[in-house]
Residue, then its C-alpha position, 0 to 999 in steps of 0.5 A: x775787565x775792570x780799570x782801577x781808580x785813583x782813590x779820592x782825597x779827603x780834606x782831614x782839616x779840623x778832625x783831629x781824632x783822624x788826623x792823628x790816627x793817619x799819622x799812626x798809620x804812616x809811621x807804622x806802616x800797617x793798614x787798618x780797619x775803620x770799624x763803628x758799631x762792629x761794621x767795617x767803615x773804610x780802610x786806612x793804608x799809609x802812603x809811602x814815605x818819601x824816598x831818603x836822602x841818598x848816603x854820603x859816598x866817602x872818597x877812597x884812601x889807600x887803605x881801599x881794596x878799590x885803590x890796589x887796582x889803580x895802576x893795574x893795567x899800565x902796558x910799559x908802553x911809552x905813550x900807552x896802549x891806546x896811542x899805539x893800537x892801530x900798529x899793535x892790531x896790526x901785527x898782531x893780525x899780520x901772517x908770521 
């Protein structure tokens, strides 16, 4: 079994030719072949972009399905459901 390996890194420093040509790849998102003289010499495949910036999330107005809802499970219960639990488990569980 074989493990992979990281790949080693490459200074591009004053290569103009190849730094352009890895920027190419980026912004197209396809890997290429390097080829000199008809012989395969080394494989260019863009690193992932980094992740955007999440969307801004607009509030809701009373146009909003999300809006119809508040509201929908007011039980006329003075105080609410939940201050009144344990007696309504309670008769709801007693013997009629």
């Amino acid at each position: 079994m074989t493990v992979a390996k990281e790949p080693k890194t490459v200074d591009t420093g004053g290569s103009t030719g190849l730094v352009r040509q890895a920027e190419l790849e980026r912004t197209s998102g396809e890997a290429r072949i390097l080829r000199r003289n008809g012989e395969d010499n080394a494989a260019l495949t863009p690193s992932p972009l980094p992740p955007s910036a999440p969307s801004r999330v607009r509030p809701v107005t009373r146009d909003d399905a999300l809006f119809r809802l508040i509201g929908i499970g007011q039980s006329g219960i003075p105080g609410g459901v939940s201050e009144k639990k344990h007696t309504l488990l309670a008769d709801a569980y007693r013997p009629q």
